[in-house]
C-alpha positions as CSV (number, residue, x, y, z in Angstrom):
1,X,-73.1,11.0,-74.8
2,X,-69.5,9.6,-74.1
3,X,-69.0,5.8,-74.7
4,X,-68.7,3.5,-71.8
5,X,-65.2,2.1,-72.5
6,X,-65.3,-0.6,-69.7
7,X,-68.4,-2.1,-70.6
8,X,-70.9,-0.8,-68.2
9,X,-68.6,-2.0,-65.7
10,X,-67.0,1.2,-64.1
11,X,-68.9,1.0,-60.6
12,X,-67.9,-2.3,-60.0
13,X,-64.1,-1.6,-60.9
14,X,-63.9,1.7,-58.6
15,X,-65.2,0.1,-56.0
16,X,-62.6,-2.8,-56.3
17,X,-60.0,-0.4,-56.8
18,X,-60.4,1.6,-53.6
19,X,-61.1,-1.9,-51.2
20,X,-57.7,-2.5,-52.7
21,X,-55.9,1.1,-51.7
22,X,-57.3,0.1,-48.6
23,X,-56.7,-3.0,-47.5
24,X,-52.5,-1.8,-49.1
25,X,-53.0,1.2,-45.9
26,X,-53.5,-1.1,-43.7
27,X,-50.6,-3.5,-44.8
28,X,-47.9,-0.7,-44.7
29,X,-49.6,0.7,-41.3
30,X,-46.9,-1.9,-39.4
31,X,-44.0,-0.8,-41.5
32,X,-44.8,2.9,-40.8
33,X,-45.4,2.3,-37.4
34,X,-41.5,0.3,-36.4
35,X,-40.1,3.1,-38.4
36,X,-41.7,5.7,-35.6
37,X,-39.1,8.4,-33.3
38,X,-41.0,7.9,-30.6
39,X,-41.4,4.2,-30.5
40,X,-37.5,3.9,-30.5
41,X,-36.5,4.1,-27.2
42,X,-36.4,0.6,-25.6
43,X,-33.0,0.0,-26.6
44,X,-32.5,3.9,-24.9
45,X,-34.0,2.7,-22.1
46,X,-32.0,-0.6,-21.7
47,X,-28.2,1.8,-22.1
48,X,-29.5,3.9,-19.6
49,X,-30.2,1.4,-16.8
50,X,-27.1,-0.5,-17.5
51,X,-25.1,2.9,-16.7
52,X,-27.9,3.2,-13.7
53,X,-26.5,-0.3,-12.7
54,X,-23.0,0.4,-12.5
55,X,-23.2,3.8,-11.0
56,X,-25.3,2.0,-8.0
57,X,-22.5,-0.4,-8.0
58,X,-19.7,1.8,-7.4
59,X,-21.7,3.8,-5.2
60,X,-22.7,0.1,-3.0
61,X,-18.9,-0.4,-3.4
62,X,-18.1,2.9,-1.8
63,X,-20.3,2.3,1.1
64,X,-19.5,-0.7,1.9
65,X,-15.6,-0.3,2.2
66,X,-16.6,2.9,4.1
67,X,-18.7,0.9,6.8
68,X,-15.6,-1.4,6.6
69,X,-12.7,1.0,7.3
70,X,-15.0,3.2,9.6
71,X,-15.7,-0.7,11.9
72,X,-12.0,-1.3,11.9
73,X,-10.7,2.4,12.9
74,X,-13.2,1.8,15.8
75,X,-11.8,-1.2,16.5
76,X,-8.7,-0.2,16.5
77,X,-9.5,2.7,19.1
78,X,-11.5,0.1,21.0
79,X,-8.4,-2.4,21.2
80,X,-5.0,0.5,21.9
81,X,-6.7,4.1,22.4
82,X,-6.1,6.1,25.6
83,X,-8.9,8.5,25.5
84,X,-8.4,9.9,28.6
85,X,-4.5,11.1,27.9
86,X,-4.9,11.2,24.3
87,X,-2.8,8.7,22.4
88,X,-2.4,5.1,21.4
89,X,-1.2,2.5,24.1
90,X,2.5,2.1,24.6
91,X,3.2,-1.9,24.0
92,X,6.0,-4.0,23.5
93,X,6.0,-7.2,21.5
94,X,1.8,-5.9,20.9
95,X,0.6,-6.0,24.4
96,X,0.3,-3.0,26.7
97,X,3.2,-1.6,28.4
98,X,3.4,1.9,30.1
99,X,7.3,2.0,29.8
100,X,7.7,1.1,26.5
101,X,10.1,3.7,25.1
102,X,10.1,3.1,21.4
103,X,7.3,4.6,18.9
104,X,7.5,2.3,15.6
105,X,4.5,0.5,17.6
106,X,2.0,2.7,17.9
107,X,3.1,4.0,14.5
108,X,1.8,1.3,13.0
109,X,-1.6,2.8,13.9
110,X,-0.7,6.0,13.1
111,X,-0.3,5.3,9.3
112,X,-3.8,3.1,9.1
113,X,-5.6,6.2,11.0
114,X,-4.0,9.2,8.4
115,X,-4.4,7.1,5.4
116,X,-8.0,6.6,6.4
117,X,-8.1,10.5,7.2
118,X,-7.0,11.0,3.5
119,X,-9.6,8.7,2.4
120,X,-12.5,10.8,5.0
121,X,-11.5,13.8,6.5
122,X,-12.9,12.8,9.2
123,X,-12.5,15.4,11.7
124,X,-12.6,12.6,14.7
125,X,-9.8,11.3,13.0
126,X,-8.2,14.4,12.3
127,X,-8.6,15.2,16.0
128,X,-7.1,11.2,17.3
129,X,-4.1,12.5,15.1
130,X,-3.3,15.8,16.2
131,X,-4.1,14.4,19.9
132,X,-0.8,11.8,19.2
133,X,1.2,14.0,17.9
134,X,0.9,16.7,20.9
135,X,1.2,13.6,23.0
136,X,5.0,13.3,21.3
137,X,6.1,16.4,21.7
138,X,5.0,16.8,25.2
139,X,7.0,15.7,28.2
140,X,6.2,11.9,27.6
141,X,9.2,12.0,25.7
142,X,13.2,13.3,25.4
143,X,12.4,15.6,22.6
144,X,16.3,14.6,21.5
145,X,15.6,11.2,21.4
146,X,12.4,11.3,19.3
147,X,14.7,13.6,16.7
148,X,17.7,11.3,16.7
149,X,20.2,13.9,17.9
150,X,21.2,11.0,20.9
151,X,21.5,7.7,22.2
152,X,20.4,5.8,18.3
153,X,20.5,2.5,18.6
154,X,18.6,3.2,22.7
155,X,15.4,4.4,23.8
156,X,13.6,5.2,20.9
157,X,14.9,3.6,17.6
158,X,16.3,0.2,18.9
159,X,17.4,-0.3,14.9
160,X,17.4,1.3,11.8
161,X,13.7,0.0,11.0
162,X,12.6,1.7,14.4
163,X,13.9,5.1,12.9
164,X,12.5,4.3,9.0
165,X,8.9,4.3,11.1
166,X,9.8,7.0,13.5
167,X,10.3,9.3,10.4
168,X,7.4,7.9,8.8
169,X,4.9,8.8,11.7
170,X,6.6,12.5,11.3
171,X,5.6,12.5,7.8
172,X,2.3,11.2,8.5
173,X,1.7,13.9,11.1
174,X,2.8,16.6,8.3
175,X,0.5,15.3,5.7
176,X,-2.2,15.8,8.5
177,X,-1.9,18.6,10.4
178,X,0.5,20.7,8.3
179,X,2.6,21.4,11.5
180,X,6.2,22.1,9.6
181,X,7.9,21.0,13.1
182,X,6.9,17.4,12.3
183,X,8.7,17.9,8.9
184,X,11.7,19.2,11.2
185,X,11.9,15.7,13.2
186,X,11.7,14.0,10.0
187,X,14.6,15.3,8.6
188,X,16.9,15.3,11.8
189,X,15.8,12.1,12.4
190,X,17.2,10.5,8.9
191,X,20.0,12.9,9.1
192,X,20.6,11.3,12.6
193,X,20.2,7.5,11.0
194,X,22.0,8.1,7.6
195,X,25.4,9.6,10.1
196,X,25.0,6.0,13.0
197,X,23.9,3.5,10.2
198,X,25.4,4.7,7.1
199,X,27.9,3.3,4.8
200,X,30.3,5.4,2.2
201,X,32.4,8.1,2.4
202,X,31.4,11.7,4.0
203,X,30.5,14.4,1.3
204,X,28.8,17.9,1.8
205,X,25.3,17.6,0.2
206,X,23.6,20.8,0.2
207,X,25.6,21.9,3.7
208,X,25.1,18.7,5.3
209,X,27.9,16.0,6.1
210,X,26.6,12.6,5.3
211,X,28.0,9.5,4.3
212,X,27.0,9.3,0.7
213,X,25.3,5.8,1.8
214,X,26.8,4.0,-1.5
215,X,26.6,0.7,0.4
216,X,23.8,0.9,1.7
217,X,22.2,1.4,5.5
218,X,23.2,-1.3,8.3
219,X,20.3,-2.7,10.5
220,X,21.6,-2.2,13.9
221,X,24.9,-2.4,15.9
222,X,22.9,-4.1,18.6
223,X,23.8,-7.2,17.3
224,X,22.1,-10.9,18.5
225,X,23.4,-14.1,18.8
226,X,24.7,-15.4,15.6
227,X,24.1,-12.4,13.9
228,X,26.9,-10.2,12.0
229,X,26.8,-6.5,10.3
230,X,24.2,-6.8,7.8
231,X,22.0,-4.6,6.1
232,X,18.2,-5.1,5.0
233,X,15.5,-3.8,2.6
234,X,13.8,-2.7,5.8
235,X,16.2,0.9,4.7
236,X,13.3,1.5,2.0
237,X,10.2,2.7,4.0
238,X,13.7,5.2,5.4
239,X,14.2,5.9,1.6
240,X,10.5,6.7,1.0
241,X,10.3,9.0,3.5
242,X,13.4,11.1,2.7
243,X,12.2,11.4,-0.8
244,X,8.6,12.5,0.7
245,X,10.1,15.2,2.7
246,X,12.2,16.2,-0.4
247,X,9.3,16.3,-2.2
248,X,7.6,18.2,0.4
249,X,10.4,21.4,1.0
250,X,11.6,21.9,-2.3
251,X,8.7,20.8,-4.8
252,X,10.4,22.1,-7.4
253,X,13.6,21.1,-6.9
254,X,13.6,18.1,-4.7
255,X,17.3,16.8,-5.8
256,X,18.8,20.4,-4.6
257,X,17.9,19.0,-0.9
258,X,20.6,17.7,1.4
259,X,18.8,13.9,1.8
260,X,18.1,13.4,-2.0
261,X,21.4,12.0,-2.9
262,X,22.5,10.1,-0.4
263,X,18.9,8.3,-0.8
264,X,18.9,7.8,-4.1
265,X,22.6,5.8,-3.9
266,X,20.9,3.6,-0.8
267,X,17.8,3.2,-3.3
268,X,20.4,1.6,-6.3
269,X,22.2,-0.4,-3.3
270,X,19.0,-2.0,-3.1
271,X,18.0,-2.4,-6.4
272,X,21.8,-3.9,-6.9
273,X,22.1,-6.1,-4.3
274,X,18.4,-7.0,-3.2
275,X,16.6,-7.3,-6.4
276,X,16.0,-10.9,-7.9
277,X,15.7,-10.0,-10.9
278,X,18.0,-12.0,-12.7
279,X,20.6,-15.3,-11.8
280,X,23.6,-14.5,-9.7
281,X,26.7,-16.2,-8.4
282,X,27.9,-15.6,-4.9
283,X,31.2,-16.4,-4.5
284,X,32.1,-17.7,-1.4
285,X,29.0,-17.7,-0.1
286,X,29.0,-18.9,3.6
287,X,32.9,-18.5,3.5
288,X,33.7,-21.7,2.8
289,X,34.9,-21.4,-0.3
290,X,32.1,-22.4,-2.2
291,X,30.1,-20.4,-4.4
292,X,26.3,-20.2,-5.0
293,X,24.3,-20.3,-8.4
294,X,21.0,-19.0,-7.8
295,X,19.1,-19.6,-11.1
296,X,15.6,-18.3,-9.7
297,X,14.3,-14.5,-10.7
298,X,10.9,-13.1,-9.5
299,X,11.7,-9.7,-9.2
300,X,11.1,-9.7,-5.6
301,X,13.5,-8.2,-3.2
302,X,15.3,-10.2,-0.5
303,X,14.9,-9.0,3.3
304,X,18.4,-9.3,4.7
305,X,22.2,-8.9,3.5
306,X,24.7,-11.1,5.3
307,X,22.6,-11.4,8.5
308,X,24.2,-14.2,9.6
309,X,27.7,-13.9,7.9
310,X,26.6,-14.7,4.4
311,X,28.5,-12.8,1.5
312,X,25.6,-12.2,0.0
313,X,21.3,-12.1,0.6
314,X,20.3,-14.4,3.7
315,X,18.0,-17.3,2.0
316,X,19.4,-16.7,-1.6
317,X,20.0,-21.0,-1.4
318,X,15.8,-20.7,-0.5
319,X,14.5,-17.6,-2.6
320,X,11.4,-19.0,-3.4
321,X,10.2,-19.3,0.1
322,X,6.9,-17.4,0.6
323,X,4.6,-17.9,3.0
324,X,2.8,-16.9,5.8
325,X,4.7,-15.5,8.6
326,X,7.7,-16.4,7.2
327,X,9.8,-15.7,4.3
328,X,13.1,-14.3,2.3
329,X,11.0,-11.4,0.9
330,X,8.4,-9.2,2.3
331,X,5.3,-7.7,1.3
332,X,6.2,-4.1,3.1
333,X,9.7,-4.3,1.2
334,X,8.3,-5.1,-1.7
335,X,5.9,-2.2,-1.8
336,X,8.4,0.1,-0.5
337,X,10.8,-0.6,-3.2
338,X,7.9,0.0,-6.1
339,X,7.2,3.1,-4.0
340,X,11.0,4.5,-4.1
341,X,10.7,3.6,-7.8
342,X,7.6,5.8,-8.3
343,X,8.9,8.7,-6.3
344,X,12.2,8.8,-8.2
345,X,10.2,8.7,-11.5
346,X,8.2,11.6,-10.5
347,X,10.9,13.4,-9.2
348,X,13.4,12.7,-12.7
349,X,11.2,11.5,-14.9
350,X,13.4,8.7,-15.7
351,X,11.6,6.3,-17.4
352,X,13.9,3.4,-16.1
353,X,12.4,4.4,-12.4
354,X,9.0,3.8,-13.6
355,X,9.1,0.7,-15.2
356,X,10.9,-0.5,-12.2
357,X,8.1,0.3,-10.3
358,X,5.7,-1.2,-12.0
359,X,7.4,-4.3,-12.8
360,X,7.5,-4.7,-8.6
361,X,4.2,-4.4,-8.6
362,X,3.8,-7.6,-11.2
363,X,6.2,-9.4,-9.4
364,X,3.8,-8.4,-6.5
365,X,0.5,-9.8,-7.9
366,X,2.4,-12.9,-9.4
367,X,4.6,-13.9,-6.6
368,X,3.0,-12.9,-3.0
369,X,-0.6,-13.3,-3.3
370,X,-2.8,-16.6,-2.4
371,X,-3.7,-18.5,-5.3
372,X,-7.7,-17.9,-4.9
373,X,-10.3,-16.6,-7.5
374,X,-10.4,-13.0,-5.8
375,X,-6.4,-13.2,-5.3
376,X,-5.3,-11.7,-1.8
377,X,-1.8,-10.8,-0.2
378,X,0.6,-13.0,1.1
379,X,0.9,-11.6,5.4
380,X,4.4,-13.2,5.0
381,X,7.5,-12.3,6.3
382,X,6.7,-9.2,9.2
383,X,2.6,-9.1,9.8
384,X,4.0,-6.5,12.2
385,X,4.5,-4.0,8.9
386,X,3.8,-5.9,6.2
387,X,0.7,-3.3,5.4
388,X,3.0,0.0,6.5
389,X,3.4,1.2,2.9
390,X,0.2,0.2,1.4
391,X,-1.1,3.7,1.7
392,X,2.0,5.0,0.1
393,X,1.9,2.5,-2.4
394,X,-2.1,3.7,-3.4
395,X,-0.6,7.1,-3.9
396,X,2.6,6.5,-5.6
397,X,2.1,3.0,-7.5
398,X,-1.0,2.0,-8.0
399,X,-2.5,4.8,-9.0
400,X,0.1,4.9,-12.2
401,X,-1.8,3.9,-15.5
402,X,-0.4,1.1,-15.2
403,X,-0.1,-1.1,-12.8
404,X,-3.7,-2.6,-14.2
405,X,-7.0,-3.3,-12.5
406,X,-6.1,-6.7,-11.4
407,X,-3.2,-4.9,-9.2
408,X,-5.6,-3.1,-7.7
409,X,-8.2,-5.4,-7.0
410,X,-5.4,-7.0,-5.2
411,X,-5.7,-4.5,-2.3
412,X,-9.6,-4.6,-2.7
413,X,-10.4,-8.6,-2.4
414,X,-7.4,-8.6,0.8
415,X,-9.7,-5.7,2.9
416,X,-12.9,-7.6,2.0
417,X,-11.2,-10.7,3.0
418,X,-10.0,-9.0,6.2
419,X,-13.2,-7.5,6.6
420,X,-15.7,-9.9,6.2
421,X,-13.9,-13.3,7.1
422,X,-11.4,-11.8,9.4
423,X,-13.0,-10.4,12.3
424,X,-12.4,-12.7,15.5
425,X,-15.7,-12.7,16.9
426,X,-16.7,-10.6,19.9
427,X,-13.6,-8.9,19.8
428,X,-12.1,-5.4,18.2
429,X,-9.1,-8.3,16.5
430,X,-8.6,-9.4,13.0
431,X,-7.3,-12.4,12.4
432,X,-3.5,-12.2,10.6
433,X,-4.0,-14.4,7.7
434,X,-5.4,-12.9,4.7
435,X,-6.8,-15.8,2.6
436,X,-9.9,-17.7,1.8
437,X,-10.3,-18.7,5.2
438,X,-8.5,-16.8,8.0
439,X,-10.0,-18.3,11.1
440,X,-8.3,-21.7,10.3
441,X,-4.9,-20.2,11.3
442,X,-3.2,-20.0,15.0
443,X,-0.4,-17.7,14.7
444,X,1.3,-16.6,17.9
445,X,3.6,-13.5,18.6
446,X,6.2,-14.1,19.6
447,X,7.1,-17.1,17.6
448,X,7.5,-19.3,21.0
449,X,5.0,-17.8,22.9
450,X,1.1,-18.7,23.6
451,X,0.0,-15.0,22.6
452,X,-2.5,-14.9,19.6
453,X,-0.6,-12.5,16.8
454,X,-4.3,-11.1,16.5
455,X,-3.9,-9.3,20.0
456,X,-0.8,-7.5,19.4
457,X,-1.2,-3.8,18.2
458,X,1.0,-3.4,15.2
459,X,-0.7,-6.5,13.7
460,X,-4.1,-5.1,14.0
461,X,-3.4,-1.9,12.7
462,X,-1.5,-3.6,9.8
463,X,-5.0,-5.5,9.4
464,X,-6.9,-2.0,9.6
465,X,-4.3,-0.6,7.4
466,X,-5.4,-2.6,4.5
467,X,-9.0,-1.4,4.9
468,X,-8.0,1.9,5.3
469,X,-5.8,2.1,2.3
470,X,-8.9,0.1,0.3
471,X,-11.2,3.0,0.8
472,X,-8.1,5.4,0.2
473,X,-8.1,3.8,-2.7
474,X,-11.9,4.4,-4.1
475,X,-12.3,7.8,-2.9
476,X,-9.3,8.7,-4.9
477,X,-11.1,6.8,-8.0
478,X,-7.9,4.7,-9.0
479,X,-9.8,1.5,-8.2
């Protein structure tokens, strides 16, 4: 018989020993249990709905500039669309006006309803479109005329700005329908405008005689009161659109086409002459002898060149003038500008061209937007166009990697402003002022009329425009 070595006390220790291996299974049973797969996935759970959250964000964001652009091209139909013939009203000076000869106008709505197109492909829109453009080329109009090949500076194209939008509807109408006859306008129509209002000696580009436009484009030789020979950065939406239909016949060589050089020596005339970019001296200024410093840079670009005899930019002794309805730069111009840049970079891949572009559209966000938390444009100099390019300037500048986000929420917080604050209530209008509060403004068109700015059709469309060019914009994902 073996010895007890613990005393007689064996029971009692074994059954201490396992109360302890117990009660240590039931200490580590937490430890075991935190360390579990399956009990791991709250913080899975919390990633997933935060990309939940932002995907039902951009989609809310989506629908609600759609609603938005889809009110105001309804509006704008409401306010200057002839169903029953098919086109957008005739106006002068905004207001309905059956013998109005000239286009830019109705162009105005033109480029809001094809950048919303782009945005949609809607085929009601695609349908208003190709309804206008049959309504140009039918007997409404002196075929001639519309293609520049007579009386310039007359019926249709008043000035040089009238063409710049005459060839921009052509385009628009190409990048719609595809009909290559609009592309054929376009080009005789700037062929037309760079032989009446261009500058430079007369070269053969490609088989075409055409000044080589080293100075520049003049504005009109239907001169007013006061006014000289003077040229204007209102020749860049013209630029823009010869590069386009450069671009658009000869995509791989768009520099072999007979507008490219001529446009790119009226695009460095501007960036010359226009740009402030940097101090100047101009001597002789109002021609009496004396000379202005200008000292101020924003790397905006004045309107107007000698307009009223100057020897240099009109408002270079007031550059920093910027305001509503009124100012020595211009939001259009501006964006045009940034645009030429951004085509001329794409087409040469010059590097110089694309930080030119981009550094207009700083200059933009610094310089011609209202100070408010959700910054919006300045509607400064022309609300008559100052939104003509923005759906250019989606395509071509702002959907560069850079400009950054804050450029383009630029364009998004001005069609919420316009929008939501701008509508003029129990009306198709929005109001012209783009800021915080745009009911608080009166603005009349013309200047020294009683006519609210708000009813006149360019300035609605350039109000639409925004919207349009907002959802542009999104649907292209650049925002």
């Amino acid at each position: 018989m073996k010895k007890d070595l613990f005393g007689g006390r064996l029971p009692a220790l074994l059954l201490l020993a396992a109360l302890l291996l117990a009660a240590c299974g039931r200490a580590a049973a937490p430890a075991e249990t935190e360390t579990r797969p399956e009990e791991s996935a709250p913080p899975a759970e919390t990633t997933e709905t935060a990309e939940t959250t932002a995907e039902n964000s951009e989609v809310r964001q989506l629908e609600d500039f759609r609603t938005w652009a889809d009110t105001a091209v309804e509006n704008l139909y409401a306010a200057f669309w002839n169903d029953a013939e098919g086109h957008f009203l005739r106006t002068t000076e905004g207001q309905p006006d059956p013998n109005a000869t000239w286009i830019w106008e109705f162009g105005q709505s033109v480029f809001a309803l094809e950048t919303y197109y782009q945005a949609t492909k809607s085929e009601d829109a695609l349908r208003h479109l190709r309804r206008q453009w049959a309504y140009l080329r039918s007997s409404a109009y002196d075929q001639e005329k519309l293609k520049g090949n007579k009386d310039l500076s007359g019926d249709c194209y008043h000035a040089q700005d009238d063409a710049a939008w005459g060839a921009m509807e052509f385009m628009a109408f190409w990048r719609a329908t595809g009909d290559e006859i609009a592309l054929t306008y376009a080009h005789d129509l700037l062929v037309n405008s760079y032989r009446h209002w261009g500058t430079g000696e007369v070269q053969t580009f490609a088989g075409t005689q055409l000044p080589d436009l080293s100075e520049g484009l003049y504005y009109t030789k239907n001169l007013e009161t006061g006014e000289s020979p003077f040229k204007s950065i209102y020749a860049a939406p013209m630029a823009a659109a010869a590069l386009e239909y450069c671009m658009a016949v000869c995509p791989a060589d768009p520099m072999s086409v007979d507008l490219y050089q001529p446009t790119a020596n009226l695009i460095s005339w501007l960036e010359t002459n226009m740009c402030r970019k940097a101090p100047a001296v101009y001597r002789n200024y109002r021609g009496d002898g004396a000379d202005l410093t200008v000292t101020y840079a924003d790397n905006l670009y004045y309107v107007d060149y000698g307009r009223f005899g100057e020897n240099g930019p009109t408002g270079a002794d007031n550059p920093g003038r910027i305001e509503v309805n009124g100012s020595n730069t211009a939001l259009f111009g501006n964006m045009a500008m940034a645009v030429c840049h951004a085509m001329l970079h794409r087409i040469t891949g010059e590097q110089a061209e694309l930080e030119a572009a981009r550094r207009t559209a700083r200059a933009i966000r610094s310089k011609e937007t209202h100070p408010l938390t959700l910054p919006t444009y300045i509607n400064d100099r022309d609300q008559g166009t100052n939104a003509s390019m923005v759906g250019y300037f989606v395509r071509y500048v702002l959907s560069l990697d850079e400009p950054a986000t804050r450029e383009r929420k630029i364009l998004l917080n001005t069609a919420k402003v316009i929008a939501t604050k701008g509508r003029v209530a129990d009306t198709p209008y929005y109001y012209t002022v783009w800021d915080s509060d745009p009911a608080s403004h009166t603005v009349y068109y013309p200047n020294n009329s009683r006519t609210l700015a708000y009813t006149c059709q360019p300035r609605l469309a350039n109000c639409v425009h925004m919207i349009t060019a907002a959802l542009l914009m999104i649907q292209l994902g650049i925002d």
